[in-house]
N, CA, C and O atoms as a GROMACS GRO file, in nm:
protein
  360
    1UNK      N    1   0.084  -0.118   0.000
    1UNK     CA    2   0.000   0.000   0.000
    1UNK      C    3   0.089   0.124   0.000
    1UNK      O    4   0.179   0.148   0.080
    2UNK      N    5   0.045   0.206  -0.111
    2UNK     CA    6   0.139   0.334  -0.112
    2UNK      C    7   0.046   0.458   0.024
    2UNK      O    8  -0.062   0.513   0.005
    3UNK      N    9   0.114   0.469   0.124
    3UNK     CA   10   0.071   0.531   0.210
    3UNK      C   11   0.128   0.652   0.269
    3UNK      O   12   0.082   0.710   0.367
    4UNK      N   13   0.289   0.704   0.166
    4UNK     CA   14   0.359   0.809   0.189
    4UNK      C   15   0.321   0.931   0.105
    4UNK      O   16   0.284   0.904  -0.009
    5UNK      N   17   0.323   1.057   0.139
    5UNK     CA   18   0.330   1.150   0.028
    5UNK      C   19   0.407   1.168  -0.050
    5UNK      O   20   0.386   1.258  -0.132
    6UNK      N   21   0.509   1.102  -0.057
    6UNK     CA   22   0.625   1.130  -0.155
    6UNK      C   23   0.641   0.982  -0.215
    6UNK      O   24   0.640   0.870  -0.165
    7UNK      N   25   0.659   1.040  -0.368
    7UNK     CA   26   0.714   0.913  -0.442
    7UNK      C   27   0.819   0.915  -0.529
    7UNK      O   28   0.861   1.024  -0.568
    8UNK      N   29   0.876   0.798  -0.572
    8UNK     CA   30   0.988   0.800  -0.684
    8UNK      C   31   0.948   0.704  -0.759
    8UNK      O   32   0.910   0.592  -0.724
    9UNK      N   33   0.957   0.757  -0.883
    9UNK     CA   34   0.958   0.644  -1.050
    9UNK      C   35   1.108   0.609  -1.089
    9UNK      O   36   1.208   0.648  -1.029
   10UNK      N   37   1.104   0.529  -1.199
   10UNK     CA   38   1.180   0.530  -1.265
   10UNK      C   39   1.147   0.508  -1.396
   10UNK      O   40   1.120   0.398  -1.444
   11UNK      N   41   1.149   0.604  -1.449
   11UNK     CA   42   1.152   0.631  -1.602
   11UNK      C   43   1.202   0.602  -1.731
   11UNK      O   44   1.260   0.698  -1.782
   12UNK      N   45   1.198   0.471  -1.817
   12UNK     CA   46   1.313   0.462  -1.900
   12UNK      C   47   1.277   0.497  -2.012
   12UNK      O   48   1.163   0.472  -2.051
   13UNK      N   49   1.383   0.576  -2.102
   13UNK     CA   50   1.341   0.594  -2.222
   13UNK      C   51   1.348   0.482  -2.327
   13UNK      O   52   1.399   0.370  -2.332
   14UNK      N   53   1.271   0.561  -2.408
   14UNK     CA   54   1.255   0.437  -2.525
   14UNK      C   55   1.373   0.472  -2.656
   14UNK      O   56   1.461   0.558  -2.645
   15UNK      N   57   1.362   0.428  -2.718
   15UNK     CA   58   1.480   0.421  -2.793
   15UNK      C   59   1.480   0.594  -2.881
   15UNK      O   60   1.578   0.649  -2.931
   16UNK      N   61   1.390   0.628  -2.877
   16UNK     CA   62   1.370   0.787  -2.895
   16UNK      C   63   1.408   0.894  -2.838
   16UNK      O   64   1.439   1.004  -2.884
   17UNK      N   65   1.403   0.843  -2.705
   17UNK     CA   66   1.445   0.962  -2.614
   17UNK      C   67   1.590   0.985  -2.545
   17UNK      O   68   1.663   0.886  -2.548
   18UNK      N   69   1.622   1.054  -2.508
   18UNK     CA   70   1.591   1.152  -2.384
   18UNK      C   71   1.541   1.267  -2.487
   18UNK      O   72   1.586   1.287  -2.600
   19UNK      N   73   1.408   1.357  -2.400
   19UNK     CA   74   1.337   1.406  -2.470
   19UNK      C   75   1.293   1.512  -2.394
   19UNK      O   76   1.219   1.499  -2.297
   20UNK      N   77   1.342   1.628  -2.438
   20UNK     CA   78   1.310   1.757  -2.381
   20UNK      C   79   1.196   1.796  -2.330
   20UNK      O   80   1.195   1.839  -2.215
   21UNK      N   81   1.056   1.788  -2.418
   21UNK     CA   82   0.922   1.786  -2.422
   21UNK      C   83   0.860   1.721  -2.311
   21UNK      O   84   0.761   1.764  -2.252
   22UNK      N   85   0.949   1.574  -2.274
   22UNK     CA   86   0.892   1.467  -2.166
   22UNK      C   87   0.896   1.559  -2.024
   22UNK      O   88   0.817   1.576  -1.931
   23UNK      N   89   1.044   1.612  -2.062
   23UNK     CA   90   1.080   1.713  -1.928
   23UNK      C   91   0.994   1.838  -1.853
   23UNK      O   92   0.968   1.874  -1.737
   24UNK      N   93   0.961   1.888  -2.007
   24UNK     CA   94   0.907   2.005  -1.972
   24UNK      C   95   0.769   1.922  -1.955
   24UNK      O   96   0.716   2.008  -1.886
   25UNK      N   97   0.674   1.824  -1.964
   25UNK     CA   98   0.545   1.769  -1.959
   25UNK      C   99   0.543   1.679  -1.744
   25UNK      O  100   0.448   1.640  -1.677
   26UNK      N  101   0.696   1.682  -1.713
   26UNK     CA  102   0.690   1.632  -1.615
   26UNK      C  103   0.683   1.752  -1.478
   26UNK      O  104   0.627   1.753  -1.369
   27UNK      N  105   0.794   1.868  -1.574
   27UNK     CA  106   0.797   1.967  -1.467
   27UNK      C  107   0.654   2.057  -1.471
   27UNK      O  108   0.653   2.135  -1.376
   28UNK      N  109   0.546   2.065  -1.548
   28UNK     CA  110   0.434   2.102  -1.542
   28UNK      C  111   0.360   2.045  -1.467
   28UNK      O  112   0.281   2.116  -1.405
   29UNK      N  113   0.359   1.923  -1.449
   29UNK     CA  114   0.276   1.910  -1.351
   29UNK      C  115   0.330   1.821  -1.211
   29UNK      O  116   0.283   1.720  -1.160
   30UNK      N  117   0.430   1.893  -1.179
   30UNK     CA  118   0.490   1.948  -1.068
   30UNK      C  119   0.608   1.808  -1.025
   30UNK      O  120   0.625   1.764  -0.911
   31UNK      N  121   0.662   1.771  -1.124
   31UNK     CA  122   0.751   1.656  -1.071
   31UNK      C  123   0.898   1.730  -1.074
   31UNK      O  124   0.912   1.844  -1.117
   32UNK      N  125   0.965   1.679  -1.041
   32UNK     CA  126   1.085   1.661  -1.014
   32UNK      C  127   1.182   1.590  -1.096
   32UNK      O  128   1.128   1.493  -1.149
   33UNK      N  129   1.305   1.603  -1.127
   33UNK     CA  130   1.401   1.452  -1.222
   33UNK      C  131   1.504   1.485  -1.166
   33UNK      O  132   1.533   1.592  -1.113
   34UNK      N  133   1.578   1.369  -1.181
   34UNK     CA  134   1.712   1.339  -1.198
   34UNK      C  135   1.775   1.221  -1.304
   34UNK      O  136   1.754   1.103  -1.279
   35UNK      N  137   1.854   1.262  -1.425
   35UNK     CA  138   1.862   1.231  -1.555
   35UNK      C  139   1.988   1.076  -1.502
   35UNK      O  140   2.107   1.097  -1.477
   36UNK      N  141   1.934   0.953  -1.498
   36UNK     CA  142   1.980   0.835  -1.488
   36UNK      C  143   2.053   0.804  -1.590
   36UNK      O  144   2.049   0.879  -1.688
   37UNK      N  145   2.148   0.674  -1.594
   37UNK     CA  146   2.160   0.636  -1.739
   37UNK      C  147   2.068   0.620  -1.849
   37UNK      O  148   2.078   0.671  -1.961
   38UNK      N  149   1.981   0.547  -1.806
   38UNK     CA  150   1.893   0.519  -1.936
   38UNK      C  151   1.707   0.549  -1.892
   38UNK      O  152   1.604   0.486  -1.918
   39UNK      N  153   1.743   0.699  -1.801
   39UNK     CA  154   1.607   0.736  -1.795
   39UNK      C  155   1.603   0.880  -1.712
   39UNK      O  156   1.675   0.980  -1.725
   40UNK      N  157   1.503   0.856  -1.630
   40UNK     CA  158   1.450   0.964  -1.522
   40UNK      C  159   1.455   0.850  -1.377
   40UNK      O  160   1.414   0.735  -1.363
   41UNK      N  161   1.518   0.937  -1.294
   41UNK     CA  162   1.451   0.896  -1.137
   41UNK      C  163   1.330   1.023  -1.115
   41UNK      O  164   1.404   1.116  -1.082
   42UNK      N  165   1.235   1.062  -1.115
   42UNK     CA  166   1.118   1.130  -1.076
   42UNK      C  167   1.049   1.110  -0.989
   42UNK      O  168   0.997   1.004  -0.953
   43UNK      N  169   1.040   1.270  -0.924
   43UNK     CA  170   0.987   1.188  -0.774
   43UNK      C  171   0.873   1.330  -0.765
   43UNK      O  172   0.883   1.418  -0.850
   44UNK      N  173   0.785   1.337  -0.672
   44UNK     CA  174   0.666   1.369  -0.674
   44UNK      C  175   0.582   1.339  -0.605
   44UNK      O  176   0.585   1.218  -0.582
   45UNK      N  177   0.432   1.438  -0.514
   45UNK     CA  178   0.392   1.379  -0.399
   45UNK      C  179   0.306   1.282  -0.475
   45UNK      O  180   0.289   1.291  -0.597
   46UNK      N  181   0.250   1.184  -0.396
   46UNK     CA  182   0.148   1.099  -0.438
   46UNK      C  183   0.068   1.178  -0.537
   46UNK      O  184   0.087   1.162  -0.658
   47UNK      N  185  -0.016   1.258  -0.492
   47UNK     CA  186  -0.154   1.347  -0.574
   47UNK      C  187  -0.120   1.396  -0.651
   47UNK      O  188  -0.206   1.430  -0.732
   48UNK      N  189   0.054   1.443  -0.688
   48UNK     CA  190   0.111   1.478  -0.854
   48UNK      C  191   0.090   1.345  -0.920
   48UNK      O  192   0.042   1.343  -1.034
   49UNK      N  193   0.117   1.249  -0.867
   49UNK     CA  194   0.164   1.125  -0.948
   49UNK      C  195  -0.017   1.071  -0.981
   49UNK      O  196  -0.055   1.051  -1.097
   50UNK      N  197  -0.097   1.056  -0.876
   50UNK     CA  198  -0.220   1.013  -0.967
   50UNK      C  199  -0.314   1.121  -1.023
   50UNK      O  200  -0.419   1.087  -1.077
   51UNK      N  201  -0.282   1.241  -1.011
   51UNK     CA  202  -0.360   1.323  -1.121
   51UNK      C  203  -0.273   1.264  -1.230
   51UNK      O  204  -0.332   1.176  -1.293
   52UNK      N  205  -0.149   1.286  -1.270
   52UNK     CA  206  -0.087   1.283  -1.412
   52UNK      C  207  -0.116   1.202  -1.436
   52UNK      O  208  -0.160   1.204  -1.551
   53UNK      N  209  -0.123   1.070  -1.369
   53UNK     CA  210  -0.093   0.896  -1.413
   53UNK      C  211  -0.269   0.838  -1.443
   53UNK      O  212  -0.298   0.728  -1.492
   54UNK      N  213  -0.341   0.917  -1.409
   54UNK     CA  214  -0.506   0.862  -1.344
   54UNK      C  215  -0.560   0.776  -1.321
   54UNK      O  216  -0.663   0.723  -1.364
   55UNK      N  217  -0.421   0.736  -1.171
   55UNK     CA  218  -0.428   0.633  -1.097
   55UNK      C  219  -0.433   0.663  -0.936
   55UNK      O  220  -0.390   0.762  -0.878
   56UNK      N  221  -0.492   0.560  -0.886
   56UNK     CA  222  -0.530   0.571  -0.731
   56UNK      C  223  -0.474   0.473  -0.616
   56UNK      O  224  -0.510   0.361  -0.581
   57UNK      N  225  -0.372   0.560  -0.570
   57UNK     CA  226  -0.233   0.474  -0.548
   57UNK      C  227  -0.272   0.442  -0.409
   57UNK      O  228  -0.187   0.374  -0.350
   58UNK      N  229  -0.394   0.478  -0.332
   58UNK     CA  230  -0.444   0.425  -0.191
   58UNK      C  231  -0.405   0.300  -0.163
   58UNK      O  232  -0.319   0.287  -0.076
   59UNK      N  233  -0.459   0.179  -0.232
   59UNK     CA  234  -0.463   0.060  -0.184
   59UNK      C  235  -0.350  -0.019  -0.305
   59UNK      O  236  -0.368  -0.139  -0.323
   60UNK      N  237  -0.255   0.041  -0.373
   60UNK     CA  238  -0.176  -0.006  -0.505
   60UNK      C  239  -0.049  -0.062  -0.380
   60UNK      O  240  -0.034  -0.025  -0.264
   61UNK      N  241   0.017  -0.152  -0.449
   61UNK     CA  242   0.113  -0.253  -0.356
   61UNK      C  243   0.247  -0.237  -0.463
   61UNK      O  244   0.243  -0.279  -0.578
   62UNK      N  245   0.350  -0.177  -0.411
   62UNK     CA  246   0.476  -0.170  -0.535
   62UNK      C  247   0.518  -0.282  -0.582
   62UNK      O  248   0.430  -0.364  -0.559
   63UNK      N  249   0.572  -0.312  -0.615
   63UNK     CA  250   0.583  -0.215  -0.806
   63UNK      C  251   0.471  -0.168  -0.806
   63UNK      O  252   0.384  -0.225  -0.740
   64UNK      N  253   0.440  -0.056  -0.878
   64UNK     CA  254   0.299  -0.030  -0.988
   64UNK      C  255   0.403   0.033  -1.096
   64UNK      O  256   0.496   0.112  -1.084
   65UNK      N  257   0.344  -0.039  -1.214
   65UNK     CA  258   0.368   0.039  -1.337
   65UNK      C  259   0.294   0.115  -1.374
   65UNK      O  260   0.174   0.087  -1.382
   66UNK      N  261   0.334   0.213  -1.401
   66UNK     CA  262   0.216   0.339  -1.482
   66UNK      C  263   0.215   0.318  -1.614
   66UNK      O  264   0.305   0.282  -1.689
   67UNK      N  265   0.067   0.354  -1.641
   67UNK     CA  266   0.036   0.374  -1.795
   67UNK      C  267   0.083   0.495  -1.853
   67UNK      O  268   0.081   0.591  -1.776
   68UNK      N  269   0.120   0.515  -1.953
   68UNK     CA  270   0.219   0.607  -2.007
   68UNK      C  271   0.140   0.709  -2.081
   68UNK      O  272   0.084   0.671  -2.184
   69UNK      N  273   0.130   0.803  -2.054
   69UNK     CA  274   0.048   0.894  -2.127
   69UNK      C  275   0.065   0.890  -2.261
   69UNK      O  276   0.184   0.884  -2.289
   70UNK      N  277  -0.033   0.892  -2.388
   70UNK     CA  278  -0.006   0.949  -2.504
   70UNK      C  279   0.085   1.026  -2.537
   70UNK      O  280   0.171   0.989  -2.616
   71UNK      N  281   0.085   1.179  -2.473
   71UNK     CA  282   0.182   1.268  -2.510
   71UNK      C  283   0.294   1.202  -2.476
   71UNK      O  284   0.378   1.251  -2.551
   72UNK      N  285   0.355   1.113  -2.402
   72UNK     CA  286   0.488   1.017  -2.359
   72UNK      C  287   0.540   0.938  -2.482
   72UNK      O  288   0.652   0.919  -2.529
   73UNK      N  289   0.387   0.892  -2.526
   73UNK     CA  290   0.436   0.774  -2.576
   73UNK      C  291   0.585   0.714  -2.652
   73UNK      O  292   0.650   0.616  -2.617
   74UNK      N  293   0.613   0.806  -2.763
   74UNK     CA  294   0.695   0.751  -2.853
   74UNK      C  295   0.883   0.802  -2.744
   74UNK      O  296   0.999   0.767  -2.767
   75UNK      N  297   0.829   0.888  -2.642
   75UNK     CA  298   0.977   0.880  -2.597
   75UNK      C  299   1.031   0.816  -2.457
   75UNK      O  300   1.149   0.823  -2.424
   76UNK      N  301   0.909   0.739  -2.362
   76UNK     CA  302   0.871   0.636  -2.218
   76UNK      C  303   0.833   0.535  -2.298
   76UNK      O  304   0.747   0.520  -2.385
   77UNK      N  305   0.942   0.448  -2.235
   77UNK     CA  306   0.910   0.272  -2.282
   77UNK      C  307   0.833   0.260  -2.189
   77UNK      O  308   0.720   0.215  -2.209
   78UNK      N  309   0.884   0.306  -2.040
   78UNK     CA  310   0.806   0.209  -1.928
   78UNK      C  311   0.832   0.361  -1.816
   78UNK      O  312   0.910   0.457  -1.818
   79UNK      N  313   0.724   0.316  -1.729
   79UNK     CA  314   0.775   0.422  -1.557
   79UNK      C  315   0.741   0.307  -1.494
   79UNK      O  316   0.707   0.213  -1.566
   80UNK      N  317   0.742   0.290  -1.356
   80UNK     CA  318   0.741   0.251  -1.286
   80UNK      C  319   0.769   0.286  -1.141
   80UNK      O  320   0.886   0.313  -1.117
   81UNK      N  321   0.662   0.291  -1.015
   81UNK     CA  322   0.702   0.306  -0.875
   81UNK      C  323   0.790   0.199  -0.810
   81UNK      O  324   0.722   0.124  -0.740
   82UNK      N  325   0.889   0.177  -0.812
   82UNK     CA  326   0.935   0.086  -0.731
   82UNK      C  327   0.912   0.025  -0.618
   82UNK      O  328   0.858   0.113  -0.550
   83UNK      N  329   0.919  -0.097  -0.537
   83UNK     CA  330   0.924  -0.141  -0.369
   83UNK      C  331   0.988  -0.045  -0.334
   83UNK      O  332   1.081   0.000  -0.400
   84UNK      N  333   0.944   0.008  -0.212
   84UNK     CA  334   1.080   0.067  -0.151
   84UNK      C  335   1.177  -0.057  -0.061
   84UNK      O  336   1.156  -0.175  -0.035
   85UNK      N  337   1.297   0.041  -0.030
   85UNK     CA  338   1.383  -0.042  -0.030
   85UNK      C  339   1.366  -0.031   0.149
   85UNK      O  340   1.276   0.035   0.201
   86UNK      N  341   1.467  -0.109   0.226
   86UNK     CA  342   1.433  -0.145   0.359
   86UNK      C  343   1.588  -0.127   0.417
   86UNK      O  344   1.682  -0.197   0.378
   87UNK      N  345   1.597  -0.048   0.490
   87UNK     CA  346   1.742  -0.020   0.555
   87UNK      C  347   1.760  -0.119   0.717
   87UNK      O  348   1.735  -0.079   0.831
   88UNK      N  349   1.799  -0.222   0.684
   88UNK     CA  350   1.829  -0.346   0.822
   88UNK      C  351   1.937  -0.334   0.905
   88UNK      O  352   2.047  -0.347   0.852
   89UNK      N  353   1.931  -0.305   1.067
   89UNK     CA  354   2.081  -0.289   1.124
   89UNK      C  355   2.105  -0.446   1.153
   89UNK      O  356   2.038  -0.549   1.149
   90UNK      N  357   2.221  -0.411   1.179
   90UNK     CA  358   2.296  -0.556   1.180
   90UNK      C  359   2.336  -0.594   1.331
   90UNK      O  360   2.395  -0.700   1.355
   0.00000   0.00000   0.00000
């Protein structure tokens, strides 16, 4: 269950991109990046991520893959929310 306000994707491009347009379509509606090897890390509160995505991340269990917007299409192969990860002392 995604139950934090803050999230991170990971973004990979498709064989088209890296793509200026994607950038400026992410920072409009209010995300964040950091330019990976072969994508975006994007991060963003929950309620950025399911207005853009028009998904309802209440009861969603990570992974979730997002559906890729049209305007994305030809330059996002894939996004994706990741598990988060789990920091264990020893």
């Amino acid at each position: 269950m995604i139950d934090w306000p803050y999230v991170e994707a990971i973004l990979e491009w498709s064989q088209r991109g890296p793509n200026a347009a994607t950038e400026d379509w992410l920072v409009a509606r209010g995300f964040q990046f950091v330019p990976m090897r072969e994508g975006l890390l994007v991060t963003g509160s929950r309620s950025a991520f399911e207005r853009a995505f028009e998904i309802d991340l209440e009861h969603a269990e990570p992974p979730v893959r997002l559906e890729i917007p049209g305007d994305l299409g030809e330059a996002v192969a894939s996004m994706t929310i990741p598990a988060p990860r789990r920091i264990t002392s020893t």
